[in-house]
KOLGU-4560 file (N, C-alpha, C; in nm, 3 decimals, padded with zeros to 5 digits):
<recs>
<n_xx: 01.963 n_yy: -01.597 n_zz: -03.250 ca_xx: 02.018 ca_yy: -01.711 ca_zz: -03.182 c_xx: 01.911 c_yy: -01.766 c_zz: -03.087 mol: A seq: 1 type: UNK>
<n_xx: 01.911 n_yy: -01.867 n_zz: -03.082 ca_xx: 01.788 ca_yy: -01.934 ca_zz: -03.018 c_xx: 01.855 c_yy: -02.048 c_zz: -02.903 mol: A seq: 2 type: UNK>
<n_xx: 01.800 n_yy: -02.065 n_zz: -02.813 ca_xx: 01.842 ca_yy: -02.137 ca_zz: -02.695 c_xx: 01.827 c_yy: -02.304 c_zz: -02.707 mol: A seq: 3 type: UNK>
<n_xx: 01.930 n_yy: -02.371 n_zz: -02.740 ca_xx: 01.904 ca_yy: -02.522 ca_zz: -02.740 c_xx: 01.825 c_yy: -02.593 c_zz: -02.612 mol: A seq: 4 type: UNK>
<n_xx: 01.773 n_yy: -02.664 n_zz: -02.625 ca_xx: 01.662 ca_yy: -02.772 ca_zz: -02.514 c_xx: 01.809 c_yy: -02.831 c_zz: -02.400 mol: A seq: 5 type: UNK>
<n_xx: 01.936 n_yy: -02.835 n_zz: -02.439 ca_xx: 02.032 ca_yy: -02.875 ca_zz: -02.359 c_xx: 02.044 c_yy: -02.728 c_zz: -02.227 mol: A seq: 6 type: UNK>
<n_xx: 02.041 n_yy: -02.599 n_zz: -02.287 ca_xx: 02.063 ca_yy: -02.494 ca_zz: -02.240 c_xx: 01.919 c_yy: -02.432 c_zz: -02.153 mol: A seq: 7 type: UNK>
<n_xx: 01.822 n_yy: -02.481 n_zz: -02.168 ca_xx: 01.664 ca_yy: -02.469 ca_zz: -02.084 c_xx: 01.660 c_yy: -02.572 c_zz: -02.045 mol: A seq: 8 type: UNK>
<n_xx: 01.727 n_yy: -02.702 n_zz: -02.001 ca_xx: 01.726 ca_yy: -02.804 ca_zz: -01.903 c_xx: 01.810 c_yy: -02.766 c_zz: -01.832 mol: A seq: 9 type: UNK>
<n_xx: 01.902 n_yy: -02.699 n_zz: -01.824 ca_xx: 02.029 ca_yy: -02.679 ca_zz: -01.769 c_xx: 01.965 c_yy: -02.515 c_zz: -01.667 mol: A seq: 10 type: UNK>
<n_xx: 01.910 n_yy: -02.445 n_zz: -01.737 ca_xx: 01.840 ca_yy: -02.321 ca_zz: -01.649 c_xx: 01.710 c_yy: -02.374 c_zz: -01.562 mol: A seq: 11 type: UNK>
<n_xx: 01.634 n_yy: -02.461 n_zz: -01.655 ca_xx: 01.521 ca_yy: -02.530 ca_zz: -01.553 c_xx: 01.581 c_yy: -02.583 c_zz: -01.437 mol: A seq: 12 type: UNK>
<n_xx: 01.661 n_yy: -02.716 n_zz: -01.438 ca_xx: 01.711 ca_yy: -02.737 ca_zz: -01.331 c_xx: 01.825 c_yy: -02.624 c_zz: -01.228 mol: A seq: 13 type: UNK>
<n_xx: 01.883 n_yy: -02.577 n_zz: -01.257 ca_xx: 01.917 ca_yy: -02.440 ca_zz: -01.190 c_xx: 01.826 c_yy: -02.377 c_zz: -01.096 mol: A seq: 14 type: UNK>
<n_xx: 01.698 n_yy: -02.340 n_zz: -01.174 ca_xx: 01.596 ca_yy: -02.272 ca_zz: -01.107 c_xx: 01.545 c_yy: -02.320 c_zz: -00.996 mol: A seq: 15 type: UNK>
<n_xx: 01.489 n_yy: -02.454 n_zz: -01.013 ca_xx: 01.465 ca_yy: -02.569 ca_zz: -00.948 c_xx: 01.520 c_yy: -02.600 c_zz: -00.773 mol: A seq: 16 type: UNK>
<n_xx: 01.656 n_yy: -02.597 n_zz: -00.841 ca_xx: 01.783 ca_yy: -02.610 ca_zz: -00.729 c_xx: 01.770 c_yy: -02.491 c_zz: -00.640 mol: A seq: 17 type: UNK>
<n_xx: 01.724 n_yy: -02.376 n_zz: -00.695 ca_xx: 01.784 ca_yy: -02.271 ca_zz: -00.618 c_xx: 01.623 c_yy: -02.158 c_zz: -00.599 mol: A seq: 18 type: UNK>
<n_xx: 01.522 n_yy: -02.272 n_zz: -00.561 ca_xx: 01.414 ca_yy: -02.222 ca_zz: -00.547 c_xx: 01.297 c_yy: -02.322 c_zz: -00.465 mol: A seq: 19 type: UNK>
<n_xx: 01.252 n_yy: -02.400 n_zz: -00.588 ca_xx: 01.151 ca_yy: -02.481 ca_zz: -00.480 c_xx: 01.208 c_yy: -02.611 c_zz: -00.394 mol: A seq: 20 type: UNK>
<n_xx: 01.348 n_yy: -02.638 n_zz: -00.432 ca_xx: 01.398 ca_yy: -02.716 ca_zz: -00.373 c_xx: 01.506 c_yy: -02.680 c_zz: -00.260 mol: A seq: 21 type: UNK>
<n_xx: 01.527 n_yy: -02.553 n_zz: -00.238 ca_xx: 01.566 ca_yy: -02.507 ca_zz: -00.140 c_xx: 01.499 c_yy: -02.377 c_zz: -00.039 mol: A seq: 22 type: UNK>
<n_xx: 01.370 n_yy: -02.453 n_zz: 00.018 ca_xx: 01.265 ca_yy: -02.388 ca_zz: 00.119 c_xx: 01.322 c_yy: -02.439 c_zz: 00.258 mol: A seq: 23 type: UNK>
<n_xx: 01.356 n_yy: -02.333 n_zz: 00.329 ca_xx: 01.434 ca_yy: -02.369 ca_zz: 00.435 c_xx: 01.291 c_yy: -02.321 c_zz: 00.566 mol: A seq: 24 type: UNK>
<n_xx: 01.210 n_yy: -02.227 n_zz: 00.548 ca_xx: 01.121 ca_yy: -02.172 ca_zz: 00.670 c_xx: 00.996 c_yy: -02.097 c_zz: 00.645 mol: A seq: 25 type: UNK>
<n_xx: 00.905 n_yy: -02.048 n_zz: 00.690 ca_xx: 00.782 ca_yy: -02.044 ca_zz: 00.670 c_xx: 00.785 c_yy: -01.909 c_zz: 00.778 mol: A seq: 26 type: UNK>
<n_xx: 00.772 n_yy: -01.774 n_zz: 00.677 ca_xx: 00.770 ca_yy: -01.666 ca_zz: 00.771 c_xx: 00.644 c_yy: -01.675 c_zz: 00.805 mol: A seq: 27 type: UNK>
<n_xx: 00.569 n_yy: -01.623 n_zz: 00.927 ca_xx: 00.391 ca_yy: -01.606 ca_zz: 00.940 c_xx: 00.424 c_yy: -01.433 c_zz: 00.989 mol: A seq: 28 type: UNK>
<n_xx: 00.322 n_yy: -01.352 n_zz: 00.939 ca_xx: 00.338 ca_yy: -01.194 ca_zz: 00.983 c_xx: 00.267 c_yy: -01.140 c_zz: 00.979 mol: A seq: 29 type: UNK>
<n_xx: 00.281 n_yy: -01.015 n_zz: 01.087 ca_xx: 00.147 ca_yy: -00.933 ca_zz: 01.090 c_xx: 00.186 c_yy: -00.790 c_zz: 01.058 mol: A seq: 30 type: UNK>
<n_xx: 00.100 n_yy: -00.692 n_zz: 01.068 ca_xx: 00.100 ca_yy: -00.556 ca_zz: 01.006 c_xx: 00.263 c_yy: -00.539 c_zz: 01.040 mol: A seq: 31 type: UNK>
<n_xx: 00.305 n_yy: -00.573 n_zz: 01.198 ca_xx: 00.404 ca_yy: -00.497 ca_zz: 01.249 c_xx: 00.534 c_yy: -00.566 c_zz: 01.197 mol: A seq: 32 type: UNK>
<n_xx: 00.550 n_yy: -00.658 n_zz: 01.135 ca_xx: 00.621 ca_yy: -00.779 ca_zz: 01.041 c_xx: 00.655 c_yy: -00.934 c_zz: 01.092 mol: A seq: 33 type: UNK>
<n_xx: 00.781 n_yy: -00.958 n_zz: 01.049 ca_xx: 00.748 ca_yy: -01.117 ca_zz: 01.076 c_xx: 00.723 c_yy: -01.153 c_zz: 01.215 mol: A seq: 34 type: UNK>
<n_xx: 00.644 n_yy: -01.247 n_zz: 01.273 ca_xx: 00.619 ca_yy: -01.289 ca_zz: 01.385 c_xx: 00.676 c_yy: -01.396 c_zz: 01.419 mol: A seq: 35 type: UNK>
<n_xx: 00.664 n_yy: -01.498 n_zz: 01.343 ca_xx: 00.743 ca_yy: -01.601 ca_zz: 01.374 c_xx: 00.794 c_yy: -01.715 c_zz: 01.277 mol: A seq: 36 type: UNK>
<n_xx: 00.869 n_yy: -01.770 n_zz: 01.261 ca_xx: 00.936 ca_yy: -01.878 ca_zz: 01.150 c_xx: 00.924 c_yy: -01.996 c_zz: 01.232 mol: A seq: 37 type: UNK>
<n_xx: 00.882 n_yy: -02.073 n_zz: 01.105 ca_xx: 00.916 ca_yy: -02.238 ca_zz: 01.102 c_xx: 00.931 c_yy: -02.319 c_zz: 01.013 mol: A seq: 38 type: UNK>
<n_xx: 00.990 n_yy: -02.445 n_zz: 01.034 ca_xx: 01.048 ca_yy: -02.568 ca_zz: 00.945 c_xx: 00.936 c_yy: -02.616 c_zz: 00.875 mol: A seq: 39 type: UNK>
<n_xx: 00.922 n_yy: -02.713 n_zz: 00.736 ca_xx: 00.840 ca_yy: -02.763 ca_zz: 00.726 c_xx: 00.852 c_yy: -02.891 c_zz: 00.761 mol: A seq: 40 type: UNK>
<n_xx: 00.737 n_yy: -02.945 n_zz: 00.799 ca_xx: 00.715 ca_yy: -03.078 ca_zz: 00.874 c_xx: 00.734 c_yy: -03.164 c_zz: 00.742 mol: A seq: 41 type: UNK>
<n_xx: 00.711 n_yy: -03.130 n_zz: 00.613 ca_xx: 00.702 ca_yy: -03.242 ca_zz: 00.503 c_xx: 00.713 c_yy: -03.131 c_zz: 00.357 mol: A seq: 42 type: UNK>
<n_xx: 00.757 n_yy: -03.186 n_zz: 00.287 ca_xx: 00.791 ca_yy: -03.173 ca_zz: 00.154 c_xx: 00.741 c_yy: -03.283 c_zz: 00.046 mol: A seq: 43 type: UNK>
<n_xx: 00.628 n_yy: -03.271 n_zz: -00.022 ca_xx: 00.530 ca_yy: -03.358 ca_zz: -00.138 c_xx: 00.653 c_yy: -03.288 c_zz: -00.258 mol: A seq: 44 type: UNK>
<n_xx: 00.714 n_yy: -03.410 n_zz: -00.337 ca_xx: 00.716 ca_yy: -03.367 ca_zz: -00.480 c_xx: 00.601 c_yy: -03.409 c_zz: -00.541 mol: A seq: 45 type: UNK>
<n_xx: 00.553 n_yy: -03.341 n_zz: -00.582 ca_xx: 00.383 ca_yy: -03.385 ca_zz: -00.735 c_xx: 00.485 c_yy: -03.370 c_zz: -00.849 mol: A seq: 46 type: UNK>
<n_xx: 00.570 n_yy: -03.297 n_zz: -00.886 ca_xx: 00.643 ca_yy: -03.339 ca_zz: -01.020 c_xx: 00.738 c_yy: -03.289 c_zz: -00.985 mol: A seq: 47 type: UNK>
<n_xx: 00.832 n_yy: -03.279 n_zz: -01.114 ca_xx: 00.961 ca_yy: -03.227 ca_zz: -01.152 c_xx: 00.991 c_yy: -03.080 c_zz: -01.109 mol: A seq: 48 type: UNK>
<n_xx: 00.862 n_yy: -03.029 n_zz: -01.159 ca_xx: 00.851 ca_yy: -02.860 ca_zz: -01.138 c_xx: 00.784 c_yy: -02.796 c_zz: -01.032 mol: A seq: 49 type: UNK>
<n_xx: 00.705 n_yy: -02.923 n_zz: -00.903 ca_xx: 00.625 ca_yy: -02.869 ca_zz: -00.841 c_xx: 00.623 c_yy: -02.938 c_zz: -00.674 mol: A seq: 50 type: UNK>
<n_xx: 00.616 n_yy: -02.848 n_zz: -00.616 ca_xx: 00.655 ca_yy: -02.939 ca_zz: -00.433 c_xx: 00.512 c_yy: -02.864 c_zz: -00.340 mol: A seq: 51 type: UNK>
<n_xx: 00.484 n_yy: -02.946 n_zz: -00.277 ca_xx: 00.382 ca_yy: -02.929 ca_zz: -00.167 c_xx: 00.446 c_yy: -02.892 c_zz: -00.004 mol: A seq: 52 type: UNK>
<n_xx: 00.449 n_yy: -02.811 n_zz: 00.029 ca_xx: 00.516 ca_yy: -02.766 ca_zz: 00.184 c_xx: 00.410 c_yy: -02.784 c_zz: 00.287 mol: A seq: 53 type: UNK>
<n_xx: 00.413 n_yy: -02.844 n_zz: 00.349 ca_xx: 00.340 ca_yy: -02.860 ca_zz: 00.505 c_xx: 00.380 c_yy: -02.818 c_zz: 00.614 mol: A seq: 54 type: UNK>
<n_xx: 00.341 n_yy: -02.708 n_zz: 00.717 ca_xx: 00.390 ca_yy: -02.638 ca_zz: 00.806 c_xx: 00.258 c_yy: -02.704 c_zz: 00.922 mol: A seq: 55 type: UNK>
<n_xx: 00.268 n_yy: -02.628 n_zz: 01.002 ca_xx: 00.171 ca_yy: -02.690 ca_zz: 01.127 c_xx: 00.243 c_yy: -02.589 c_zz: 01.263 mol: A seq: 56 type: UNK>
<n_xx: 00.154 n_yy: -02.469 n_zz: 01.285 ca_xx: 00.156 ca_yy: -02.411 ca_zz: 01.391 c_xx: 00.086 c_yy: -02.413 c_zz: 01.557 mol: A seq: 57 type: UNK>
<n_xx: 00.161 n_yy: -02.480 n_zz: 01.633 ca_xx: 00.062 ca_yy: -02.511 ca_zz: 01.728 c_xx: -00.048 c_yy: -02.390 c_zz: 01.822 mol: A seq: 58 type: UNK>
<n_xx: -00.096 n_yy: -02.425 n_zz: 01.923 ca_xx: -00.184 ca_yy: -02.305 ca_zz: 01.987 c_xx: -00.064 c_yy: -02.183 c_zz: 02.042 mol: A seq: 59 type: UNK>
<n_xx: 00.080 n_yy: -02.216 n_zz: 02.044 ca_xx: 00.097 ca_yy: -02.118 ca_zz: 02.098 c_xx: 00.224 c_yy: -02.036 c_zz: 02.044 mol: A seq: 60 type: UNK>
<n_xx: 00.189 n_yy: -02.074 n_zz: 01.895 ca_xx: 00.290 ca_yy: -01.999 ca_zz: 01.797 c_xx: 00.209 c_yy: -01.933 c_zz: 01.683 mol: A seq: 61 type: UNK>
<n_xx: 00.253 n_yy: -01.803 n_zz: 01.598 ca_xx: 00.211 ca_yy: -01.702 ca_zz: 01.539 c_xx: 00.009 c_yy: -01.634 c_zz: 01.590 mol: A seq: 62 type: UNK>
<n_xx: 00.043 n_yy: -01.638 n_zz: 01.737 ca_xx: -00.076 ca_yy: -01.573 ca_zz: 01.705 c_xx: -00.070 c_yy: -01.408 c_zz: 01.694 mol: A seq: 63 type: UNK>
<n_xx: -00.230 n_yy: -01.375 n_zz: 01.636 ca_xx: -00.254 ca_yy: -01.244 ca_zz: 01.636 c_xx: -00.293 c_yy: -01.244 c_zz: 01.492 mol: A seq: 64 type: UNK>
<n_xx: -00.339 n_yy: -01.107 n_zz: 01.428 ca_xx: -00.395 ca_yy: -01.057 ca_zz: 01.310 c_xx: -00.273 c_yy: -01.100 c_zz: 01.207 mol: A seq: 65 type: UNK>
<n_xx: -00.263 n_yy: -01.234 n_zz: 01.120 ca_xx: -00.207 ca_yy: -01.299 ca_zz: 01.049 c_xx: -00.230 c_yy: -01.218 c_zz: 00.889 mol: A seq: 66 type: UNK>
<n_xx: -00.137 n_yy: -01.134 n_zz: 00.857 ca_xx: -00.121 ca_yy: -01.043 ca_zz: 00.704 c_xx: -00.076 c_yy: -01.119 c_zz: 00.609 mol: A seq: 67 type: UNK>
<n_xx: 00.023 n_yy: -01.216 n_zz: 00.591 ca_xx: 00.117 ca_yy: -01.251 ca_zz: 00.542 c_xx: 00.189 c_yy: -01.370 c_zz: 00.536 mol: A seq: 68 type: UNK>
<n_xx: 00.250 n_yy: -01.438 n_zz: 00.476 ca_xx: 00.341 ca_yy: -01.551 ca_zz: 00.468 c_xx: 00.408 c_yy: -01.555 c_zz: 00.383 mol: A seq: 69 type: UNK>
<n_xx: 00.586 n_yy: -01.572 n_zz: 00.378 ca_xx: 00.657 ca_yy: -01.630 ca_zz: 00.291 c_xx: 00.723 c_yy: -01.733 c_zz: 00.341 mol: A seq: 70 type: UNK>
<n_xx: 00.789 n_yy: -01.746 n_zz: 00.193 ca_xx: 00.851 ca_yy: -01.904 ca_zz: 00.252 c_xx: 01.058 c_yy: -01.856 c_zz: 00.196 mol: A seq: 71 type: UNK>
<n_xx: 01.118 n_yy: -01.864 n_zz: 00.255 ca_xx: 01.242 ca_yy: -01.811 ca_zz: 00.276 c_xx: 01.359 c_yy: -01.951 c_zz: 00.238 mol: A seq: 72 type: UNK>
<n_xx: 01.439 n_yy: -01.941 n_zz: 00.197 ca_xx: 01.547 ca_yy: -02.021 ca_zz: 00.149 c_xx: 01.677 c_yy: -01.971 c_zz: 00.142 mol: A seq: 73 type: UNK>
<n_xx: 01.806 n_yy: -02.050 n_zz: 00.071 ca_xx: 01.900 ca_yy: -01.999 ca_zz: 00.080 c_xx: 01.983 c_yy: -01.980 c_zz: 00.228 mol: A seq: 74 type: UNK>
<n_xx: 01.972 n_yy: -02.096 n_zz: 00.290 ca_xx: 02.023 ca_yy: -02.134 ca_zz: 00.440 c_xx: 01.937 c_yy: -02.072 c_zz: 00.555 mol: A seq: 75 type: UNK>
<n_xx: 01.848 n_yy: -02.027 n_zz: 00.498 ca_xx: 01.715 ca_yy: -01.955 ca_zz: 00.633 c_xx: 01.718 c_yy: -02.050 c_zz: 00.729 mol: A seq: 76 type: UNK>
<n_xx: 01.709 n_yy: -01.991 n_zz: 00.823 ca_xx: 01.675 ca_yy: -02.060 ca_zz: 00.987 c_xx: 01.526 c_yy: -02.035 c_zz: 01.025 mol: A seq: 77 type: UNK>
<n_xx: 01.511 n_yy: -02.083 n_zz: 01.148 ca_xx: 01.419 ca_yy: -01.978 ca_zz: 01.209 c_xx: 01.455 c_yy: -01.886 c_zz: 01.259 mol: A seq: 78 type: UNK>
<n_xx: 01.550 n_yy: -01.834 n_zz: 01.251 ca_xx: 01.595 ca_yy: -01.666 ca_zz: 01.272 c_xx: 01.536 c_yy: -01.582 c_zz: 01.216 mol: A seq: 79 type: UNK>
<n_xx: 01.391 n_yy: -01.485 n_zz: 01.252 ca_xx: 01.380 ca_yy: -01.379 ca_zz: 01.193 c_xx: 01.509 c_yy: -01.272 c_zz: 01.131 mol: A seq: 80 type: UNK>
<n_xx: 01.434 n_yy: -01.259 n_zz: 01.013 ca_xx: 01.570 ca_yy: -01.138 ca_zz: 00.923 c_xx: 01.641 c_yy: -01.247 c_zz: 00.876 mol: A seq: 81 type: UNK>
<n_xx: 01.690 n_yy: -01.383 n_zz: 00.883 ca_xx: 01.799 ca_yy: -01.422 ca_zz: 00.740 c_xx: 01.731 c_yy: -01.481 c_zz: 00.661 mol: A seq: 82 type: UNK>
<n_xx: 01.842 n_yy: -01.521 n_zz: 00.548 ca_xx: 01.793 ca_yy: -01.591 ca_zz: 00.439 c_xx: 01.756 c_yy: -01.523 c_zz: 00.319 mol: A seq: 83 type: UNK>
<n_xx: 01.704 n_yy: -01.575 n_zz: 00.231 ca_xx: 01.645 ca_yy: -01.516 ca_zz: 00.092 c_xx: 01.463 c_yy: -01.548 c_zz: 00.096 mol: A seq: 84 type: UNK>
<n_xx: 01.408 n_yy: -01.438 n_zz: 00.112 ca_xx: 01.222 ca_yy: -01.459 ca_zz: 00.065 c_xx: 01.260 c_yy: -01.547 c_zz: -00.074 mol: A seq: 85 type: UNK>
<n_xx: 01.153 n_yy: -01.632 n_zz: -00.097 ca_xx: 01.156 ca_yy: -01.713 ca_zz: -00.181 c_xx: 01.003 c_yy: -01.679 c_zz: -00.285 mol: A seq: 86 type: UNK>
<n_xx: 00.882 n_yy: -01.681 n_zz: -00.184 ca_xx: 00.806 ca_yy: -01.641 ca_zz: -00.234 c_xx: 00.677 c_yy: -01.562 c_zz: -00.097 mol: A seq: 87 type: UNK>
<n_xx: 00.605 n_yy: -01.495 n_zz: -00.154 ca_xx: 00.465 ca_yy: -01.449 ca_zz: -00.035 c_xx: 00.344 c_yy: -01.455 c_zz: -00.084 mol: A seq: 88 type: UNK>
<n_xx: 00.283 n_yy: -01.474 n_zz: -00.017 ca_xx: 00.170 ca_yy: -01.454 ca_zz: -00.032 c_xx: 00.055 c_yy: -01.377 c_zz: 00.117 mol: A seq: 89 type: UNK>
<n_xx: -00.008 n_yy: -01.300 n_zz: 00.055 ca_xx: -00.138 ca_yy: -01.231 ca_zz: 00.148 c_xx: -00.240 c_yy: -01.291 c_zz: 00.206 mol: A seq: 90 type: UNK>
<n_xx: -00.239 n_yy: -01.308 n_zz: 00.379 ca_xx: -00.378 ca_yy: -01.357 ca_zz: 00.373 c_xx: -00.399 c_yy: -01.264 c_zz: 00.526 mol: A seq: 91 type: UNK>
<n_xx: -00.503 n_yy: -01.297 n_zz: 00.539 ca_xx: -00.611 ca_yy: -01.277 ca_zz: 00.658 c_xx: -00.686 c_yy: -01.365 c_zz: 00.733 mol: A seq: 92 type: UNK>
<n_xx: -00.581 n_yy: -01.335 n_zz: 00.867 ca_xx: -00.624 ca_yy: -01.510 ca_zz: 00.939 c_xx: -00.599 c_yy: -01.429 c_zz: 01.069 mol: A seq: 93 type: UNK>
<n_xx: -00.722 n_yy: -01.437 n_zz: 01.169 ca_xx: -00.708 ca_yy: -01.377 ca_zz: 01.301 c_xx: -00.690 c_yy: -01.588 c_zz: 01.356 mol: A seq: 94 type: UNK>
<n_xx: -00.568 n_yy: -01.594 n_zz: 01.441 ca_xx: -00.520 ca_yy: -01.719 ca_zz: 01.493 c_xx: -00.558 c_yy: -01.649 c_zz: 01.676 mol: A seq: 95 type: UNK>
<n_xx: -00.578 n_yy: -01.751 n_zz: 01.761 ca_xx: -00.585 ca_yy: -01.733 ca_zz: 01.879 c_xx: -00.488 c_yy: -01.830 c_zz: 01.959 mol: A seq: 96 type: UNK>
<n_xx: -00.461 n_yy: -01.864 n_zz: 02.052 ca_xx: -00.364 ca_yy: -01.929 ca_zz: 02.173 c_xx: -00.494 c_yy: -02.080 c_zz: 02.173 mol: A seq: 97 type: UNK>
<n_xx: -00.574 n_yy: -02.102 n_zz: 02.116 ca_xx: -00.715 ca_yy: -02.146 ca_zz: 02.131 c_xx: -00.705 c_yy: -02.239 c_zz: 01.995 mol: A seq: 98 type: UNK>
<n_xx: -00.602 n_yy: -02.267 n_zz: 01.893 ca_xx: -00.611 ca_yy: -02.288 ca_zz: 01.739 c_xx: -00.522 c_yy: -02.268 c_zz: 01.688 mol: A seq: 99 type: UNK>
<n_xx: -00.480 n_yy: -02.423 n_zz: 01.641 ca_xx: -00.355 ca_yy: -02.462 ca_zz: 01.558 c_xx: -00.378 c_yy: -02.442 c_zz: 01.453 mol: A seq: 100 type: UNK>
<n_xx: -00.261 n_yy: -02.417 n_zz: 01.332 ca_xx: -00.284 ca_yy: -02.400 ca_zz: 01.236 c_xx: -00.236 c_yy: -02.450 c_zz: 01.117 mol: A seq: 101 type: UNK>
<n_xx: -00.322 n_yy: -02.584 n_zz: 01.035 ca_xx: -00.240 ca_yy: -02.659 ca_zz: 00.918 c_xx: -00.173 c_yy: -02.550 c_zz: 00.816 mol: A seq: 102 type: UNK>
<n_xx: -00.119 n_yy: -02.528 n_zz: 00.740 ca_xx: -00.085 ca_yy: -02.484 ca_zz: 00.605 c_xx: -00.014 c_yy: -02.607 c_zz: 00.496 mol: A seq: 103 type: UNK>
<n_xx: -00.109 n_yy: -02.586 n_zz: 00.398 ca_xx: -00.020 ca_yy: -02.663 ca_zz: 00.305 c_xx: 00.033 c_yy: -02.539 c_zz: 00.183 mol: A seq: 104 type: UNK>
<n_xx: 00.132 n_yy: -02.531 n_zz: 00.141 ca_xx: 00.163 ca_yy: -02.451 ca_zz: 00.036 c_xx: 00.239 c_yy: -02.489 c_zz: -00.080 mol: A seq: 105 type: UNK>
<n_xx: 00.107 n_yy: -02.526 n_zz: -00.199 ca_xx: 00.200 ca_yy: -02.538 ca_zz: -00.299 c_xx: 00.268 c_yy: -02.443 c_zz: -00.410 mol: A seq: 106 type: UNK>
<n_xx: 00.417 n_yy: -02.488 n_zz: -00.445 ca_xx: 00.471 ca_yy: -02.392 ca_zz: -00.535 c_xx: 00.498 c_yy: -02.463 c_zz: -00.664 mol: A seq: 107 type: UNK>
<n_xx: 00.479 n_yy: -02.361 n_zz: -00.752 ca_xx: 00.535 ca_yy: -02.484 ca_zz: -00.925 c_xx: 00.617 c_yy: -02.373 c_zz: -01.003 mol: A seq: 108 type: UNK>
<n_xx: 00.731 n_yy: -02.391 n_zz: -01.032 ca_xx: 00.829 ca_yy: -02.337 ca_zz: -01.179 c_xx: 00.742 c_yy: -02.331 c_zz: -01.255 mol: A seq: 109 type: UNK>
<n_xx: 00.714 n_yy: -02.234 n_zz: -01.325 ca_xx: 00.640 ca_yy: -02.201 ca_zz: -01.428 c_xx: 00.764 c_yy: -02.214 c_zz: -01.564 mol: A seq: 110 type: UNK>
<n_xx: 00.737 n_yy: -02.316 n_zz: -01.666 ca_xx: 00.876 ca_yy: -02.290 ca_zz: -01.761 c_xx: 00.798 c_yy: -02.248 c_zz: -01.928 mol: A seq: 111 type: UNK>
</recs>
């Protein structure tokens, strides 16, 4: 049995809905875990399957030895601990009280 193109439009958009189109916050974290959450300032659609997130941390939010970032959905706040991780990624970013910080993060449905 094979999946009709009606039944993979119907899961694509599903996915869609309940993933890159519902990014509610931007964890930033260090060894000791999340440090701090925020909104994104802007949301780029580039296509159907793919969104651009823009965050912007000023001098006196997430500093310290920067491990980590996800991006959280599913009614996330900036409340550390709710919501659903959506996706993470690893990095290594020493931030100071001295240096704001752009992020752009793009995500794409892979189908």
């Amino acid at each position: 049995m094979s999946v009709t193109d009606a039944a993979r439009a119907l899961i694509l958009a599903s996915t869609i809905a309940t993933s890159i189109d519902n990014v509610d916050a931007l964890s930033v974290k260090t060894i000791a875990g999340e440090l701090v959450r925020i909104t994104p300032q802007n949301v780029v659609t580039i296509s159907t399957t793919e969104r651009k997130y823009e965050f912007y941390l000023t001098e006196n939010e997430g500093n310290g030895d920067l491990v980590g970032m996800s991006l959280y959905g599913n009614g996330a706040t900036i409340t550390l601990g709710d919501g659903n991780e959506l996706a993470t990624q690893t990095v290594t970013i020493t931030k100071t009280n001295t240096q704001s910080l752009l992020i752009y993060w793009t995500v794409r449905v892979v189908v």
